[in-house]
N, C-alpha and C positions, 0 to 999 in steps of 0.2 A: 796755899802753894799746891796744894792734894788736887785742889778744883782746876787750878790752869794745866796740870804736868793735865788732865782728863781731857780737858778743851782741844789741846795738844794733839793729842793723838787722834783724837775725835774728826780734825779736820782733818789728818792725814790719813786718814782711813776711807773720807767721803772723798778726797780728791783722788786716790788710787783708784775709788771705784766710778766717780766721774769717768775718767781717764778709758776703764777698761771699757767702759758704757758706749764710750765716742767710738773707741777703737775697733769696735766690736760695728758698729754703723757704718763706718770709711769702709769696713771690708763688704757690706752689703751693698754698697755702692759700687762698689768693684764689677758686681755680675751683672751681666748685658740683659735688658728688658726684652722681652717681645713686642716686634711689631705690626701693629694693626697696618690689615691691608684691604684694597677692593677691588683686586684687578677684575676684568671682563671674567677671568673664571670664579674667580669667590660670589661675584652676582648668579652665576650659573648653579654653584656651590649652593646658596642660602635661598634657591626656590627648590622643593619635590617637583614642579614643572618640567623643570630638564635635567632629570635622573637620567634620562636615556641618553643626551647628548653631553654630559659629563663623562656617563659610561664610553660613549664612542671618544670622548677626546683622551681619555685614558686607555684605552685602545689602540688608537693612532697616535699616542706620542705626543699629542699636542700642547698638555697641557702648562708644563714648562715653555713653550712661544707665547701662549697668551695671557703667561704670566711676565711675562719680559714687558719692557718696559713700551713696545707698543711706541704710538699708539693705533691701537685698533678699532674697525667699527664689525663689530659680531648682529646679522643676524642671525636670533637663536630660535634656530625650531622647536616650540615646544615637545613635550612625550606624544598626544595626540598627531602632530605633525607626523612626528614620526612613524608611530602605529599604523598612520594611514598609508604612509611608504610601504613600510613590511609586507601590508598586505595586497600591494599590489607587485611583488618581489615573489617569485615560485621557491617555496624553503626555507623562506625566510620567516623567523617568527621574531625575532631580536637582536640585537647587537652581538651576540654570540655567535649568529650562523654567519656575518662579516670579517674578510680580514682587513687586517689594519689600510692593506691597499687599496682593498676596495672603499674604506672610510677616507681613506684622508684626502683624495681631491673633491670628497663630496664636501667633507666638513673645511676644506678651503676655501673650495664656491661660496660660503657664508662669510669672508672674511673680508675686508677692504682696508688697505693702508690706510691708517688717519684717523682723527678723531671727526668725523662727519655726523652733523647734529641733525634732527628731520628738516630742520629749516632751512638747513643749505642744501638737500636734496636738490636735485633737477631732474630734468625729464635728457633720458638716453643712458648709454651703457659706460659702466661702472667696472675697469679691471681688479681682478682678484687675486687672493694669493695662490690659488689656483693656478698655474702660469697658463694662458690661452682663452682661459675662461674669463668673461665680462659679463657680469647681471646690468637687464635692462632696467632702467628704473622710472614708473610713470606716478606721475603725482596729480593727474586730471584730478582723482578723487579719492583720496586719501594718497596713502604709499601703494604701491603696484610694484612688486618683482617680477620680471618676467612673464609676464601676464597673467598669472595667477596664484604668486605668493604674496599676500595680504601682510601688512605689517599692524598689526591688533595692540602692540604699545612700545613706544617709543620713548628714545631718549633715558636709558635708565646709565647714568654716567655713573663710567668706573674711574679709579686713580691712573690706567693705562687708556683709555678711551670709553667709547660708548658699545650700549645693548639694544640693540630694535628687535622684538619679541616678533615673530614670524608663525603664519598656520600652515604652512607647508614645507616639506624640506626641498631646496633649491638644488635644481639637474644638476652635473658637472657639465653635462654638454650645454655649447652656447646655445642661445634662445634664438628663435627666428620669429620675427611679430608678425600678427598673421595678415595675409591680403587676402581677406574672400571676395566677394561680390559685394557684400557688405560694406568691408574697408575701402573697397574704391568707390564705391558709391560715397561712405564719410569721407573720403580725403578726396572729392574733387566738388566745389561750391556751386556748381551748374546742376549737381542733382538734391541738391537741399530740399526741394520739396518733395522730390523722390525718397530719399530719407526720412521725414516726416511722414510721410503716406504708409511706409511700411512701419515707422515705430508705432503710429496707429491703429494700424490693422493686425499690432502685434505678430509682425512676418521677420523681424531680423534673425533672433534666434537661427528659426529656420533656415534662413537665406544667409544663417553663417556655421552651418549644419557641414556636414562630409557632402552634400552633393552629389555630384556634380550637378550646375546648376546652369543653363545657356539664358542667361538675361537679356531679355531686347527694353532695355534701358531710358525710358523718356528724358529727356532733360525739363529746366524749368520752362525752356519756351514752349514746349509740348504739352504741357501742365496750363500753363496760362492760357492755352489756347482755346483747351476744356473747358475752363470756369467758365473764358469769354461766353461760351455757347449753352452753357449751364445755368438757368436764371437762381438768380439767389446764393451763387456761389462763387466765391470772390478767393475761395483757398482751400486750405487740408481739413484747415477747421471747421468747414461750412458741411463734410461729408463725413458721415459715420465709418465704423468700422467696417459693418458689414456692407455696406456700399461699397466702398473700397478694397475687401477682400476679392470678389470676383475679377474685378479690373486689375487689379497687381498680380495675382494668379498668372491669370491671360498674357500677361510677358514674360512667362518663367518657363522653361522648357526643360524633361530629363536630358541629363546626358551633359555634356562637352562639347558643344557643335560649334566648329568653327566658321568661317563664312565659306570656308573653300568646300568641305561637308555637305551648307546647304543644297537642294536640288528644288525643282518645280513643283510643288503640288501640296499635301496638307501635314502642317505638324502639332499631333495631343499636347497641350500645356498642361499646368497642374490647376488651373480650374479647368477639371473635369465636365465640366458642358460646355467648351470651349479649344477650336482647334483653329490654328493659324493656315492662312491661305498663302505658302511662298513663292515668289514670283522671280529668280534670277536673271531673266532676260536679261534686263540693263538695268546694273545693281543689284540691288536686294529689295524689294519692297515685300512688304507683309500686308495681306487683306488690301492688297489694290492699290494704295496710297500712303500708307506709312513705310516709309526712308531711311534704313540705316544709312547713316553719316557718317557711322567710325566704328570697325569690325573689328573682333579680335583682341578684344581689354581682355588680356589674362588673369585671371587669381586663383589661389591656392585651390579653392573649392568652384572652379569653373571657369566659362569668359562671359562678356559683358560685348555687345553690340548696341549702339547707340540707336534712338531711333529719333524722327524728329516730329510724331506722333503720338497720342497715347494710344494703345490699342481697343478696342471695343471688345468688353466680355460678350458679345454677343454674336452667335456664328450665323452665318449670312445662306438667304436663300441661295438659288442658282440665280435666279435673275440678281441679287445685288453684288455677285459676283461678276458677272456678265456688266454691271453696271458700272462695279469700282476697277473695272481694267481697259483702258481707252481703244485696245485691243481688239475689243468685241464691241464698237460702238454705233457697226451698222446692223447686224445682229439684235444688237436693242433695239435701235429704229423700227428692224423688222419686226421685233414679237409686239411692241406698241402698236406698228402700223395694223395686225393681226388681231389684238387685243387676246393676244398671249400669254402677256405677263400675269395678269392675277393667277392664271391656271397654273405657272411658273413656280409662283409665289404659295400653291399652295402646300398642301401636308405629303403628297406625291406617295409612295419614293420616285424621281427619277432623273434618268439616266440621259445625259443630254450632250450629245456630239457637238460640240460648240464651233464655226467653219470662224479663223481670223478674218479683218478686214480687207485682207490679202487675197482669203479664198474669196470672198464675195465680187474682188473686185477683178478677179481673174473671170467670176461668172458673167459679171457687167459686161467686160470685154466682150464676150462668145455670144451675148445675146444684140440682135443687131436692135440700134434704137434704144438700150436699155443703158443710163449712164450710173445709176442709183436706184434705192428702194422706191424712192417717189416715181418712178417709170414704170411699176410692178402695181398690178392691183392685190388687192385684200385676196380675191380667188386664185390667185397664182403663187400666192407666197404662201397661203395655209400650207395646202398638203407638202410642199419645200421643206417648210419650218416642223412642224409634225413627225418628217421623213426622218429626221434628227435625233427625236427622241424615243426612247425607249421605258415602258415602266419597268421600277423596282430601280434599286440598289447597285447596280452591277461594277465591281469595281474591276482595274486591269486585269488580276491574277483570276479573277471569275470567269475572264470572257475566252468561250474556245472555238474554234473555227464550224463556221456553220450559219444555219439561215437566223437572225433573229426578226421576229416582226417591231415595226415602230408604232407609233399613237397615229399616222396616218396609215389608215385600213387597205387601204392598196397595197401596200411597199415594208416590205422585208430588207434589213440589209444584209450585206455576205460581209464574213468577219472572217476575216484569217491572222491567224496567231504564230506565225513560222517566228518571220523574223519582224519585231515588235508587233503593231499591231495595225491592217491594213484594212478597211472597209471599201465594199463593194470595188475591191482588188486595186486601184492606185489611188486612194484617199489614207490618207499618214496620220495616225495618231501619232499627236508630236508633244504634247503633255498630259498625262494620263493623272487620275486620281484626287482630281480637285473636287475634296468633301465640302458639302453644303449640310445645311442641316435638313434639307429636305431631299437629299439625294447627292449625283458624283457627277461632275463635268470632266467628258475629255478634251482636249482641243486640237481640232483635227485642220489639214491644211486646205480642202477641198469641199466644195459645198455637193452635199448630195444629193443624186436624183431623185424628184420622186417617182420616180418609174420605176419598173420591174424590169421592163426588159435590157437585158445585156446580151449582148450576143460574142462570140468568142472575137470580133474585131473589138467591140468595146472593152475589153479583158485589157486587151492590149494598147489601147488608146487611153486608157483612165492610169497605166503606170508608164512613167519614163524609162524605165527600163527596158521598154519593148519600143521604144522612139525610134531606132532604125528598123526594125519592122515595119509598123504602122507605114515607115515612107517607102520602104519596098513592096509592099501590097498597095499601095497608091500607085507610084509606079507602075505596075506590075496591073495594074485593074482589075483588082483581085477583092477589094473592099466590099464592093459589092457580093459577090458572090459569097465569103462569106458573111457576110452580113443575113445572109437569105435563110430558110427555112430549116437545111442541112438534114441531119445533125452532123456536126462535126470533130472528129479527135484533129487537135492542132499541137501539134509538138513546137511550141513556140522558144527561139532561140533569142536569147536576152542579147543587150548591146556588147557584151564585153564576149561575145559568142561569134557576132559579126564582124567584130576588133579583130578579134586573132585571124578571122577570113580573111579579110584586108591586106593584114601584115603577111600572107604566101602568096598574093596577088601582085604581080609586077604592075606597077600604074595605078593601081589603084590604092584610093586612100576614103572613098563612101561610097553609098547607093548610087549619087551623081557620074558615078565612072562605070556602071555598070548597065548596061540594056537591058531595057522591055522583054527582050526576048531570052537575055540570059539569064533574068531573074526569075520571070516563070516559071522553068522548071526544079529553078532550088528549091521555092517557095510550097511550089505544090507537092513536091517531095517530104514534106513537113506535115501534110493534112492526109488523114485518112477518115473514109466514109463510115461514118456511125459514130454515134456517144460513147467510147470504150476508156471506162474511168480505171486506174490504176489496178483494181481487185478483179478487172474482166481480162486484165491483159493474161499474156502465155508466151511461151516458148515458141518461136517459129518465124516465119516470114509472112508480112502483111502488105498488100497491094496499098498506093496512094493514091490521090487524084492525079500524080506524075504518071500517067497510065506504062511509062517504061521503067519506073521504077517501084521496087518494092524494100521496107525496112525488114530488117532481124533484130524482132528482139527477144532480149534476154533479161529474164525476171531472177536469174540465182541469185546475183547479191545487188538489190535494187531494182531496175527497169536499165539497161542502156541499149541502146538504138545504135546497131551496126560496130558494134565492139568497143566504142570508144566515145557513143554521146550518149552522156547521163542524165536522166532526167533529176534535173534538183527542186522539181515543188510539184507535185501531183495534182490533180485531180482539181482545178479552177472551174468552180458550175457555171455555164451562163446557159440562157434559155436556148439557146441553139444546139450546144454543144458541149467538150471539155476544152479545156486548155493543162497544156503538160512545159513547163518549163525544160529545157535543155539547156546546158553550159556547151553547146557546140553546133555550128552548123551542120545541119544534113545535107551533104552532095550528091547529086543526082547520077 
């Protein structure tokens, strides 16, 4: 009985403590677990990588958003990323010298609604929670942000979205993709092998550099036309780099030049042994023959003018100037017919007054019998063609009024530099400073003599300026005489001089309204006996060949002749005499 009353109790002792054993477990059941989490920040959280961009989202408040429930696509700039912002930031050494304002549209530029995996990336812009801001996004090759935030590891998914690890921290300001010379050369399929030529010759970089950079552009038919004439070469690949570095050069210009900019005559490229001959008569042609088609392609770093040539790294003598401009093509005739050109052609320097087709054909005219070169012998064109040239170098800004001699030994010309630049006194330089590589062409409108002699009628016969002149001393039968031995000062009054006469003349409107008799003594009123050049004149009154008249002049401030005619160009040499420009008739 002793042993059951033991049992007894025995069990009711282990069922109390069963009891409290459970009871005592229901209650740890009762308290709430923690739970494991991964949002986009505990990934930020479990690398030392983005210490610094933890620091900044706790800073700006953020870190509560991008633990919300999302979802989000974070990417994260590493510490490095960031380091290398600071230091391009004045004062800045860390997230300490930032305020929260200045963090948080940078650290919202990294953020994108959604859970977006690398593999749905696309190419274009991506808005942000940044409100305004959209990152661009280029997946040519690899991830591209903006053009040069690199995504180095992707896809690191959280329980609120994904993490794309980034090497640089992303502007707040939107991105602008860039257009250089470069990009429109890639985004238009006409310069493809323009493209190649320069990934060759390793020239993008550069030609996507600050510039600015004025491109004369070949396309591919400009390119095909080369090889055609290139034996053995059928493409980009058939020519080396250094072959092709001079050539691509020779189309690159400093500066920004638009086509309204360009002017006539030579412009330095960046191959430095190579300068462009521009020619804007009608269009644009460069070196004679190559054609811009389309002027004016802007890009961030320059513009781009098409060409429909490839350029030659190779700067051209005077004669293959004279050659590549149809311009000058009886001028060639001439220096072949002369056997001029190899001397043309060679090491020189010179200096070569080039007459257009124009001037020659104006000489044709004047010479009776003479319809062309082939009318002309070899003895009669040398010293012509000779008369022309000048040794040495001489560019515009070098030349100043006065005698120069030429390559024929007879003939000096006269150069006067008032207003642009006028040889043997009415021949026009009309495009100045076309470099060769043996010398400078200008090209002038009038072929010149080779004679020396001028006499003060020829002064006035060789410019149109003095055309009512010349036909009132015809008139007037006066050519002759000065034409003759003299010497004489001729105060010569320009056409807009005998205009304003006209206009206080009742009936009359030219020399044809006016007589023999009554132009004589204007005329002669004009000429006074001797050579008295500008530095000889004086104060006083001087007898004319109008034996009843005499001028006054007055040297205080200039030369003016009887109170109110001005001399405007002094001192015109001719072998006879002077010539004195006046802006007014002298009346008798």
């Amino acid at each position: 009985m002793k042993a059951q009353k033991f049992s007894f109790y025995s069990i009711f002792a282990m069922l109390m403590f069963l009891g409290f054993s459970l009871t005592s477990c229901d209650d740890d059941d009762d308290k709430p677990k923690p739970v494991e989490t991964n949002t986009v920040v505990d990934i930020a959280l479990s690398s030392q990588d983005f210490s610094i961009l933890v620091a900044a989202l706790t800073k700006a408040d953020l870190v509560s958003t991008l633990n919300g429930n999302g979802p989000f696509t974070v990417f994260a700039p590493t510490n490095t990323a960031f380091t290398d912002l600071f230091a391009t930031m004045e004062g800045v050494s860390g997230i300490d010298d930032l305020s929260a304002e200045a963090l948080t549209p940078i650290l919202l530029s990294h953020v994108v609604a959604g859970d977006v995996r690398s593999s749905a990336l696309t190419n274009g812009a991506v808005p942000t929670l940044n409100t305004g801001k959209s990152i661009v996004v280029d997946i040519s090759n690899g991830v591209v942000i903006d053009g040069d935030v690199t995504v180095t590891g992707a896809d690191k998914v959280a329980d609120n979205g994904v993490v794309h690890i980034v090497n640089k921290v992303i502007s707040p300001e939107n991105y602008e993709e860039p257009n250089t010379v470069v990009d429109i050369a890639l985004g238009n399929d006409d310069f493809s092998i323009l493209v190649e030529a320069l990934t060759k010759a390793d020239l993008v970089s550069t030609l996507s550099g600050t510039g600015p950079f004025t491109v004369f552009a070949p396309n591919n038919a400009a390119f095909e036309t080369l090889f055609a004439t290139m034996d053995g070469v059928s493409g980009i690949a058939d020519l080396s780099a250094e072959a092709l570095t001079p050539i691509l050069l020779s189309h690159v210009v400093s500066g920004n030049v638009l086509a309204a900019d360009l002017a006539n005559g030579t412009v330095p490229t960046l191959n430095t042994n190579k300068k462009l001959f521009v020619d804007i008569s009608a269009g644009v042609v460069i070196d004679g023959d190559v054609n811009v088609t389309d002027a004016d392609v802007l890009g961030d770093n320059g513009v781009i003018h098409i060409v429909d040539k490839v350029i030659s790294a190779q700067n051209y003598t005077i004669v293959d100037i004279a050659v590549r401009n149809p311009d000058f093509s009886i001028l060639v005739e001439a220096l072949a017919k002369v056997e001029l050109v190899s001397t043309l052609q060679g090491e020189g320097p010179f200096t070569v007054f080039a007459p257009t087709n124009t001037a020659f054909e104006a000489l044709f005219a004047a010479l009776e019998g003479v319809s062309g070169i082939a009318d002309l012998s070899k003895e009669a064109l040398t010293p012509i063609l000779l008369s022309h040239v000048v040794a040495g170098n001489v560019m515009s800004t070098d030349l100043s009024s006065g005698s120069v001699p030429t390559l024929n030994d007879g003939k000096s010309i006269r150069v006067d530099v008032g207003d642009g630049v006028k040889i043997d006194y009415g021949i026009t330089v009309t495009a100045a400073d076309i470099s060769a590589s043996n010398g400078v062409v200008h090209v002038i409108d009038k072929v010149i003599s080779a004679s020396n002699a001028t006499s003060v009628v020829d002064i006035a016969a060789g410019n149109m300026e003095f055309s009512i002149l010349v036909e009132a001393l015809t008139k007037a039968e006066l050519v002759e005489t000065l034409q003759g031995e003299g010497p004489f000062t001729v105060f010569a009054p320009n056409n807009a001089a005998f205009e304003a006469l006209f206009a206080t003349l009742d009936g009359v409107t030219g020399i044809a309204d006016l007589s023999k008799e009554t132009l004589t003594p204007i005329l002669l009123s004009h000429v006074v006996a001797g050579k008295v050049m500008s530095t000889d004149l004086t104060n006083g009154e001087v007898q004319t060949l109008n034996t009843a008249k005499k001028i006054a002049v007055d040297i205080s401030h200039g030369v003016v002749i009887d109170g109110d005619v001005n001399v405007i160009t002094a001192d015109l040499d001719a072998d006879n005499g002077v010539v004195h420009v006046v802006g007014k008739v002298i009346m008798p």
